[in-house]
C-alpha beads as a LAMMPS data file, in Angstrom:
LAMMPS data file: protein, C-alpha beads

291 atoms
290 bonds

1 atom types
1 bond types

-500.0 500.0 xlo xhi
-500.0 500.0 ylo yhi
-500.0 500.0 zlo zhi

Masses

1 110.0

Atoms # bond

1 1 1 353.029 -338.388 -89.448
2 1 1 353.951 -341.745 -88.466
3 1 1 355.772 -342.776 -91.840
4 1 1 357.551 -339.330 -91.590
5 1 1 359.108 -340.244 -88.021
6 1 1 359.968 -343.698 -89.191
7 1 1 361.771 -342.650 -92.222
8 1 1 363.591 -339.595 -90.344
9 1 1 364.569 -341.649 -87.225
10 1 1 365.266 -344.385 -89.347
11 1 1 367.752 -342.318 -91.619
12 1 1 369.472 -340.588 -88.596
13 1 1 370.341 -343.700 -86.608
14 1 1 371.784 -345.076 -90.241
15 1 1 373.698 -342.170 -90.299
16 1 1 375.091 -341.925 -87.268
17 1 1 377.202 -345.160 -88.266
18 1 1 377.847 -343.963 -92.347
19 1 1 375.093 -345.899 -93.138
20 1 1 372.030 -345.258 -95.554
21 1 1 368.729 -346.944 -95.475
22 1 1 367.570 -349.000 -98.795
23 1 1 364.311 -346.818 -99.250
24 1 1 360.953 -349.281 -98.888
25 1 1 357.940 -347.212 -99.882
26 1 1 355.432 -350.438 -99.572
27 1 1 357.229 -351.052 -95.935
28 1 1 357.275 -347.607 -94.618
29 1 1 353.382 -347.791 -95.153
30 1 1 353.034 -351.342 -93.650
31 1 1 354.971 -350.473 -90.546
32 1 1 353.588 -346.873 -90.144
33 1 1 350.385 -349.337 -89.647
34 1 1 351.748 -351.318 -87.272
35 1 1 353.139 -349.629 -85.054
36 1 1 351.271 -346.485 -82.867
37 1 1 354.701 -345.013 -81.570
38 1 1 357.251 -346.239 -84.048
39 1 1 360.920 -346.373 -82.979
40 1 1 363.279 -347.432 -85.431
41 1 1 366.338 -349.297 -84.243
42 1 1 369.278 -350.890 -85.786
43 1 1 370.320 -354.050 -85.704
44 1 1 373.495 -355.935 -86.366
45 1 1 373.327 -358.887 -88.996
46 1 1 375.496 -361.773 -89.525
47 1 1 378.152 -360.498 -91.981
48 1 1 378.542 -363.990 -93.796
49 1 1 375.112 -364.003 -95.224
50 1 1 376.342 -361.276 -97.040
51 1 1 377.169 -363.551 -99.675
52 1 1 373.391 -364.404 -100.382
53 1 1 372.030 -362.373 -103.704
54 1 1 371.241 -359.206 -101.918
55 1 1 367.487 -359.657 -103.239
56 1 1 367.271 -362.875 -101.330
57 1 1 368.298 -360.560 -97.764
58 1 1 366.106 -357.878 -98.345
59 1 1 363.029 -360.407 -99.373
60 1 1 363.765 -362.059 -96.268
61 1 1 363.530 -359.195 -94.048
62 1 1 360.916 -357.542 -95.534
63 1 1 358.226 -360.411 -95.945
64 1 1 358.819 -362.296 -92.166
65 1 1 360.194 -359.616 -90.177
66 1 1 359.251 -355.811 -91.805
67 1 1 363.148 -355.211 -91.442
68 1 1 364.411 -352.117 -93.566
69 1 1 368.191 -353.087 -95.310
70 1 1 370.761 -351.023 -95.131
71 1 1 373.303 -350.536 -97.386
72 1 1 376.741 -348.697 -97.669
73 1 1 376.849 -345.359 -99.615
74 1 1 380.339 -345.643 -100.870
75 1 1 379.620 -349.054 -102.518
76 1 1 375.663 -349.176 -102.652
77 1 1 376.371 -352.698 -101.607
78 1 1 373.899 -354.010 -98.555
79 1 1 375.504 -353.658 -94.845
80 1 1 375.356 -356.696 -92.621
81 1 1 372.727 -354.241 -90.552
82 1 1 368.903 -353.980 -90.000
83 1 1 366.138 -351.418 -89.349
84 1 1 363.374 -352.825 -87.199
85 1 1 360.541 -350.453 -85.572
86 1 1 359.698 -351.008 -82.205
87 1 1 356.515 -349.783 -80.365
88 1 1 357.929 -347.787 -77.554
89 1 1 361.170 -346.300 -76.139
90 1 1 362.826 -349.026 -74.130
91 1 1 365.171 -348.075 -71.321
92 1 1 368.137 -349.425 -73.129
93 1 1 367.828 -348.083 -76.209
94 1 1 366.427 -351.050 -77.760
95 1 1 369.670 -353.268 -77.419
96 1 1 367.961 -356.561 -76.107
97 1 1 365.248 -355.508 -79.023
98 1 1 368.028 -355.402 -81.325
99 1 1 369.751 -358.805 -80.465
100 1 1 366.272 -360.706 -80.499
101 1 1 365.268 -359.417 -84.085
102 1 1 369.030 -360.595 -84.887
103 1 1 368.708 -363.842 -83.729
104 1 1 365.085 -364.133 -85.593
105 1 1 366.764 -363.113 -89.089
106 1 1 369.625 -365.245 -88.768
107 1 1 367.033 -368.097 -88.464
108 1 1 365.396 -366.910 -91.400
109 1 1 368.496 -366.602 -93.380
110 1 1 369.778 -369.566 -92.722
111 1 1 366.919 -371.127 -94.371
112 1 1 367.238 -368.891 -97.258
113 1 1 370.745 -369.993 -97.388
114 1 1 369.607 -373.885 -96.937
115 1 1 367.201 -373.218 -99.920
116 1 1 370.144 -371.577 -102.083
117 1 1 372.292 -374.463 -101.109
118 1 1 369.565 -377.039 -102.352
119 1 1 368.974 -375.554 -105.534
120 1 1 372.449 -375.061 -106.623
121 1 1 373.032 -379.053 -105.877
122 1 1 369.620 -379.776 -107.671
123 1 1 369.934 -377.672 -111.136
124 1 1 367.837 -377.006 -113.898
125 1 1 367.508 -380.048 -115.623
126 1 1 365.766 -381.730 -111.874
127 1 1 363.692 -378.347 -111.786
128 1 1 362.383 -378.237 -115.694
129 1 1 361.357 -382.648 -114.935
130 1 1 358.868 -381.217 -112.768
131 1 1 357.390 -379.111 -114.735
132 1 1 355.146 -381.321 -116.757
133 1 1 353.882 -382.237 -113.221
134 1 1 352.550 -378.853 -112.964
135 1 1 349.425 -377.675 -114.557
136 1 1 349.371 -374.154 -115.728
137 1 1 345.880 -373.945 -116.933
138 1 1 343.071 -376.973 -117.399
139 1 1 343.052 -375.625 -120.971
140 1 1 346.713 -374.867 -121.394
141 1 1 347.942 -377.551 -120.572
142 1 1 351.257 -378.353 -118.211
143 1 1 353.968 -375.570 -117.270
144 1 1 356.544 -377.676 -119.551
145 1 1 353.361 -377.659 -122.671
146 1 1 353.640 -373.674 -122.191
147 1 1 357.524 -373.693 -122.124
148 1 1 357.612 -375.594 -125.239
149 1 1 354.957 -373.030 -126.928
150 1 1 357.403 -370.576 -125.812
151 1 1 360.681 -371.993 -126.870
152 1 1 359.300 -371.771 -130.458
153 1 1 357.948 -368.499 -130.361
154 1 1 361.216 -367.178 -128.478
155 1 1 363.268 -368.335 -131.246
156 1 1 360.915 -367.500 -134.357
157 1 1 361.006 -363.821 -132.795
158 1 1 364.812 -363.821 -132.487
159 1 1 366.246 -362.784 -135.496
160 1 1 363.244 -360.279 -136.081
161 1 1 364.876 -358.580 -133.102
162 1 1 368.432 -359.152 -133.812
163 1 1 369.147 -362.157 -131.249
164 1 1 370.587 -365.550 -131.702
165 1 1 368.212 -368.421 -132.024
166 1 1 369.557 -371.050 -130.131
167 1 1 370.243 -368.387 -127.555
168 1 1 366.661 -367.539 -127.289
169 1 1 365.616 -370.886 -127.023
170 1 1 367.792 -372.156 -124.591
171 1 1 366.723 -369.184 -122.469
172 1 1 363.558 -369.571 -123.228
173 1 1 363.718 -373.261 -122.307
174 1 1 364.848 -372.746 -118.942
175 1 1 363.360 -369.470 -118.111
176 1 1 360.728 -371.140 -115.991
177 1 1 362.827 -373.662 -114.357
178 1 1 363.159 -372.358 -111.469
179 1 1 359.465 -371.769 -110.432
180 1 1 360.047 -375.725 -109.687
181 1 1 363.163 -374.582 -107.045
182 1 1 363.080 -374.370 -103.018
183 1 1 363.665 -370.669 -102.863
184 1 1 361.385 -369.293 -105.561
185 1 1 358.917 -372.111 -103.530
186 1 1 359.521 -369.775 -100.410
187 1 1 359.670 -366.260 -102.179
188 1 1 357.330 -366.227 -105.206
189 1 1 358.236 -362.937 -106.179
190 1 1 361.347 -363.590 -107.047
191 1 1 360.710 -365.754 -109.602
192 1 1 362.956 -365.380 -112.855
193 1 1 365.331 -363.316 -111.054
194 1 1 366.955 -366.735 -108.978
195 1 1 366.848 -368.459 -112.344
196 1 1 368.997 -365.853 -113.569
197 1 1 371.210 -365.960 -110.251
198 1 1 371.706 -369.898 -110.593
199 1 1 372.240 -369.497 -114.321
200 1 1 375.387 -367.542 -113.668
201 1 1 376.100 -370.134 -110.758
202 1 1 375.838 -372.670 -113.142
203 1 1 378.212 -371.429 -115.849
204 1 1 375.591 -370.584 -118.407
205 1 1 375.959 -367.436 -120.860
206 1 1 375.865 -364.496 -119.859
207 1 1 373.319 -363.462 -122.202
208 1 1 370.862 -365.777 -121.395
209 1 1 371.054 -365.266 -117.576
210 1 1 370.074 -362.114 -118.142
211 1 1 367.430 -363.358 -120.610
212 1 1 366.080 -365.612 -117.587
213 1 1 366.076 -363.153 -115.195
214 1 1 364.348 -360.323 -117.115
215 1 1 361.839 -362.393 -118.951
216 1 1 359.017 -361.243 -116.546
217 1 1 359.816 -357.362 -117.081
218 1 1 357.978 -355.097 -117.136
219 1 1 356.047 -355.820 -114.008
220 1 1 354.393 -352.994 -113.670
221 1 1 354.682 -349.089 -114.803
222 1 1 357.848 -347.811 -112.926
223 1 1 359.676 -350.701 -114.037
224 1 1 362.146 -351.323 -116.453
225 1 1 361.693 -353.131 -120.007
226 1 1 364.621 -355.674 -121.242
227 1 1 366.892 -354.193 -124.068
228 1 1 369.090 -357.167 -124.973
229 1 1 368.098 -358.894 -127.989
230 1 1 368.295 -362.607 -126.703
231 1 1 366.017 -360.849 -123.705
232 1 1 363.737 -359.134 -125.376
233 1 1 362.677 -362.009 -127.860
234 1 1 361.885 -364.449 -124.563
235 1 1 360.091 -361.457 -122.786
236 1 1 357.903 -361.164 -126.084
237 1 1 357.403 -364.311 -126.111
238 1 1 356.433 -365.596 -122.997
239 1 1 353.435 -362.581 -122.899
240 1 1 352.191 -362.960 -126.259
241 1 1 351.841 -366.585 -125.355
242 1 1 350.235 -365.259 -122.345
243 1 1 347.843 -363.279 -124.263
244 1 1 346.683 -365.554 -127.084
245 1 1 346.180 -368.860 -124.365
246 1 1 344.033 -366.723 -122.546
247 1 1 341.961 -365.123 -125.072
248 1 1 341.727 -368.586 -127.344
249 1 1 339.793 -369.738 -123.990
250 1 1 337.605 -366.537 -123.327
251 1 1 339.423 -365.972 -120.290
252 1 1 339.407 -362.087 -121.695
253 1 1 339.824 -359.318 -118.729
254 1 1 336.797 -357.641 -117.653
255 1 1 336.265 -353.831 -116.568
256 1 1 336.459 -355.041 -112.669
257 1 1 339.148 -357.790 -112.862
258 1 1 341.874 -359.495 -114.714
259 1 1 342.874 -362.690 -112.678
260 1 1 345.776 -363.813 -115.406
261 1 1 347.526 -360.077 -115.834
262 1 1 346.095 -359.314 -119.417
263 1 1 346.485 -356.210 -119.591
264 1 1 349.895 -356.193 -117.762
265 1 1 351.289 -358.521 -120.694
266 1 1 349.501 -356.204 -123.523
267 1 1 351.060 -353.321 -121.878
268 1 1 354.443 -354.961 -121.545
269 1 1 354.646 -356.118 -125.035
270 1 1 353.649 -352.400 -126.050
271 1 1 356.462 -351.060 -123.885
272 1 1 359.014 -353.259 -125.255
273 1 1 358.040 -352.916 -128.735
274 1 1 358.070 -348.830 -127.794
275 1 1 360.612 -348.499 -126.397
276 1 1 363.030 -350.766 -128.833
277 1 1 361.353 -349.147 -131.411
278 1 1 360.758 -352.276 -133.128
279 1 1 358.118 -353.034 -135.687
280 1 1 356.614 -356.975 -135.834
281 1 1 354.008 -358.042 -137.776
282 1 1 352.247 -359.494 -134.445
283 1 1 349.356 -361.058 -135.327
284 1 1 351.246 -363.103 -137.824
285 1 1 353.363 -364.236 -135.338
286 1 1 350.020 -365.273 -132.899
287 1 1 348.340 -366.697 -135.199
288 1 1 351.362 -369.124 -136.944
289 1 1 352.361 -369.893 -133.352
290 1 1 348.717 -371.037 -131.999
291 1 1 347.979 -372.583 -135.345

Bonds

1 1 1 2
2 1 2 3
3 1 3 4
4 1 4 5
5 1 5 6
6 1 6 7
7 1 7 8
8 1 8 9
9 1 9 10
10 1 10 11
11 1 11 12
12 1 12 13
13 1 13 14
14 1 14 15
15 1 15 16
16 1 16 17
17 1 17 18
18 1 18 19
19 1 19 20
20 1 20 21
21 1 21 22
22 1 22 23
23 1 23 24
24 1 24 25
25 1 25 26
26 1 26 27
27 1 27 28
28 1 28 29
29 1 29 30
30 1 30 31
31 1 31 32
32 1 32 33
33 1 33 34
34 1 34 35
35 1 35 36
36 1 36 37
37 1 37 38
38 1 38 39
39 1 39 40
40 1 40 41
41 1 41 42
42 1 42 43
43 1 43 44
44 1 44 45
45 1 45 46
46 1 46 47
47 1 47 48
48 1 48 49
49 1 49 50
50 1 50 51
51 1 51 52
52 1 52 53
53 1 53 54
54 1 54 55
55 1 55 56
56 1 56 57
57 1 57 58
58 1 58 59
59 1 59 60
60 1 60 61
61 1 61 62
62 1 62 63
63 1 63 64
64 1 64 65
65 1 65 66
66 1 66 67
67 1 67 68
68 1 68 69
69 1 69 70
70 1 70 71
71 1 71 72
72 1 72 73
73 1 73 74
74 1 74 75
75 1 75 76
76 1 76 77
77 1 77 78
78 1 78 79
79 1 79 80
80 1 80 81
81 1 81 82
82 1 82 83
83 1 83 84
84 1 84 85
85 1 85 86
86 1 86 87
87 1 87 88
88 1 88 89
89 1 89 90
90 1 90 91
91 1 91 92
92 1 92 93
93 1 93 94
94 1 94 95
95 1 95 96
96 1 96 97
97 1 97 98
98 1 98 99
99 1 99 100
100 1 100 101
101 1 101 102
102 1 102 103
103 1 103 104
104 1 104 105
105 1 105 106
106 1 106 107
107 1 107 108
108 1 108 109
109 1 109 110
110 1 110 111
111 1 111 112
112 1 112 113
113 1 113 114
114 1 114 115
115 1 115 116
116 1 116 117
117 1 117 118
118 1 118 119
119 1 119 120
120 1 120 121
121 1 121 122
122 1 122 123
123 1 123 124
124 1 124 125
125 1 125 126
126 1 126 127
127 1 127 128
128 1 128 129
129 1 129 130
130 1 130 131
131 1 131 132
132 1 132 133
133 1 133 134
134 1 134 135
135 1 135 136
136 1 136 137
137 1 137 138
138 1 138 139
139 1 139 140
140 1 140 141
141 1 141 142
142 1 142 143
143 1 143 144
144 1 144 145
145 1 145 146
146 1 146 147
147 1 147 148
148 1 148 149
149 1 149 150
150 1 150 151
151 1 151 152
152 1 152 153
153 1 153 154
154 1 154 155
155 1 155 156
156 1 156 157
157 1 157 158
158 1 158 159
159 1 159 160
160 1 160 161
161 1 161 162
162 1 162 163
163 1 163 164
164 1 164 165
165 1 165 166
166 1 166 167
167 1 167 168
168 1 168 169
169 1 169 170
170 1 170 171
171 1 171 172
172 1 172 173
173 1 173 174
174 1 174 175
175 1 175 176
176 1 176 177
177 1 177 178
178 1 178 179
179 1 179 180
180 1 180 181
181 1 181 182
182 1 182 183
183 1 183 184
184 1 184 185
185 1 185 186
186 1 186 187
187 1 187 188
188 1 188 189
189 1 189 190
190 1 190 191
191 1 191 192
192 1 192 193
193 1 193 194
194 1 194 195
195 1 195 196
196 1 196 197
197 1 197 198
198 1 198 199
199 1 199 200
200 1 200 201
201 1 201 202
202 1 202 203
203 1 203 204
204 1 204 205
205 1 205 206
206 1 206 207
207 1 207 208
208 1 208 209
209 1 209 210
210 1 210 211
211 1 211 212
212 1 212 213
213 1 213 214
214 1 214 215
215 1 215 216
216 1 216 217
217 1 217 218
218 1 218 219
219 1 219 220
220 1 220 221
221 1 221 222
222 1 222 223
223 1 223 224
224 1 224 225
225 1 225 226
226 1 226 227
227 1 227 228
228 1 228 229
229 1 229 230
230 1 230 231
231 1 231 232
232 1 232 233
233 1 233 234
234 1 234 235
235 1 235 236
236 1 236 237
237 1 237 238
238 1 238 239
239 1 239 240
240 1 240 241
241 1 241 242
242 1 242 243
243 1 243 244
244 1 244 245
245 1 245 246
246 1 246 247
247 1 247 248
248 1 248 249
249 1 249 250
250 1 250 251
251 1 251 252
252 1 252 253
253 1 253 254
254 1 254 255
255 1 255 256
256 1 256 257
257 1 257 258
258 1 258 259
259 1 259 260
260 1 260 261
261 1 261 262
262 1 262 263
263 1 263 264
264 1 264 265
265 1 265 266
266 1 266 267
267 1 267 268
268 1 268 269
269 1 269 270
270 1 270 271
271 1 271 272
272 1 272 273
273 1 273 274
274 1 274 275
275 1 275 276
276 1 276 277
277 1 277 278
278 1 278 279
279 1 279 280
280 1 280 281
281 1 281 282
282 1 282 283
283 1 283 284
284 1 284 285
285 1 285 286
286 1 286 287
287 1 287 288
288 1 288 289
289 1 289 290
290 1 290 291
C-alpha cells in the first residue's frame, strides 16, 4: 500500500508541473521501507549539473539520498528536479524539506562533478598504470595480466564476428581503465559505462566507446546484449576469460553460491552468441587462449 501511494503521489505532483518521474522499481521498495507515512515532494535541482552524464545524477540521488529523477516527457531528457519522500505532512507543504534535500544533492553533485573533472584531466593512460598495482585474483594475477589475456582474445574473436582487430583490441585494452578512475572509485556500478563516457570525451572512436561501455552487458536477465561487432568480440572476451580463470583454479560455482558471477558470464556469452546468432568453435578458442 505504501509503494502504491508513493508512486501515485509521486506521479501527480510530477504532473502537476509537465513532469514525469524516471520509474525506480528497486527505490520505490527501499523507500516504501523507510518511510511509515510516505509523502513525496519535489524538489528543485541546480540546472547546471545538468550537464553531468544523466547516469552520474540519478546514481547520485539514488545511492546517498533515495531521490527519484525526473525527467521531461517531450525530450525524455532528466529535469533539474527531485522526488524525495518525507515521513509526515508538514505545514508548508514540505518547502523547507524541499530546499534542505536541495542543498544536500548539490553537495553531492558537486563532488560527482569534482570526480568527472579529475578524471577527464587524468585519462586513460594514468588510469590503465595502475592497474598492474591491482590484483584481480592471487591466481590470476594483476588487473593489467587479465587485460592483456583479454586484449588477445578480443582480437582473435574479432574477425570471427565481423569486427576490426585493432578496434577490438584497443577497446579491449582500455575497457577496464577506468575501474582505476575517481568516479567509478565512488559509484562501482557504473563501471564500463564512464569509460565509455570519457572515451567519447577523449576523442576516441565511436565504435570502441561503445565497445567500453557495453563490455559488461548483459548484467543480468532484463538487460540488453551488445550487437556491434567491435562490442560483441570484447564482451566475449572479457567473460570467457572470466570463465576459464576461474574454473582453471577450481573456483567452480556451487548450488548455494557463486562469489565471481559464473553463471552470469556463461549465461551472457549464451545470450550473445543467441541472440547474434553466431556460431564459434568455443572451446578452441579457451583452450588456445589459456594455453
Amino acid at each position: 500500500a505504501r509503494k502504491a501511494t508513493i508512486k501515485a503521489l509521486a506521479e501527480k505532483i510530477c504532473a502537476a508541473k509537465g513532469l514525469e518521474l524516471v520509474e525506480d522499481e528497486g527505490l520505490l521498495d527501499e523507500v516504501a521501507g523507510l518511510a511509515e507515512w510516505p509523502v513525496p515532494i519535489l524538489g528543485d535541482m541546480e540546472p547546471a549539473f545538468l550537464d553531468l552524464p544523466p547516469e552520474v545524477i540519478r546514481t547520485s540521488m539514488r545511492t546517498h539520498q533515495k531521490y527519484f529523477a525526473v525527467r521531461v516527457p517531450s525530450t525524455g531528457k532528466l529535469a533539474p528536479h527531485f522526488v524525495t519522500v518525507a515521513n509526515n505532512d508538514a505545514a508548508d507543504g514540505g518547502k523547507i524539506i524541499a530546499l534542505g534535500n536541495a542543498k544536500v544533492l548539490s553537495a553531492r553533485l558537486s563532488d560527482a562533478r569534482f570526480f568527472w573533472d579529475e578524471d577527464i584531466k587524468a585519462g586513460f593512460d594514468a588510469w590503465l598504470a595502475k592497474l598492474s598495482g591491482v590484483t584481480f585474483h592471487a591466481k590470476l594475477g594483476t588487473m593489467a595480466q587479465r587485460v592483456d589475456r583479454i586484449v588477445a582474445l578480443a582480437r582473435e574473436i574479432a574477425p570471427l564476428v565481423g569486427a576490426d582487430p585493432d578496434k577490438a583490441a584497443e577497446a579491449a585494452r582500455l575497457a577496464k581503465a577506468d575501474l582505476s578512475s575517481g568516479m567509478v572509485g565512488e559509484f562501482p556500478e557504473l563501471q564500463g559505462l564512464m569509460g565509455g563516457y570519457y572515451a567519447r570525451a577523449a576523442g576516441i572512436d565511436d565504435e570502441i566507446a561503445d565497445a567500453i561501455r557495453d563490455h559488461y552487458k548483459p548484467v543480468g536477465p532484463s538487460d540488453s546484449v551488445p550487437t556491434a561487432p567491435v562490442s560483441i568480440a570484447v564482451a566475449l572476451a572479457d567473460k570467457l576469460d572470466t570463465l576459464v580463470g576461474f574454473f582453471a583454479i577450481d573456483e567452480k560455482p556451487t548450488g548455494s553460491k557463486d562469489p565471481y558471477a559464473l553463471r552470469r558470464s556463461a549465461l551472457g556469452v549464451i545470450r550473445i552468441m543467441a541472440e547474434s546468432r553466431l556460431r564459434l568453435g568455443l572451446l578452441d578458442l579457451m583452450t588456445a587462449h589459456w594455453r
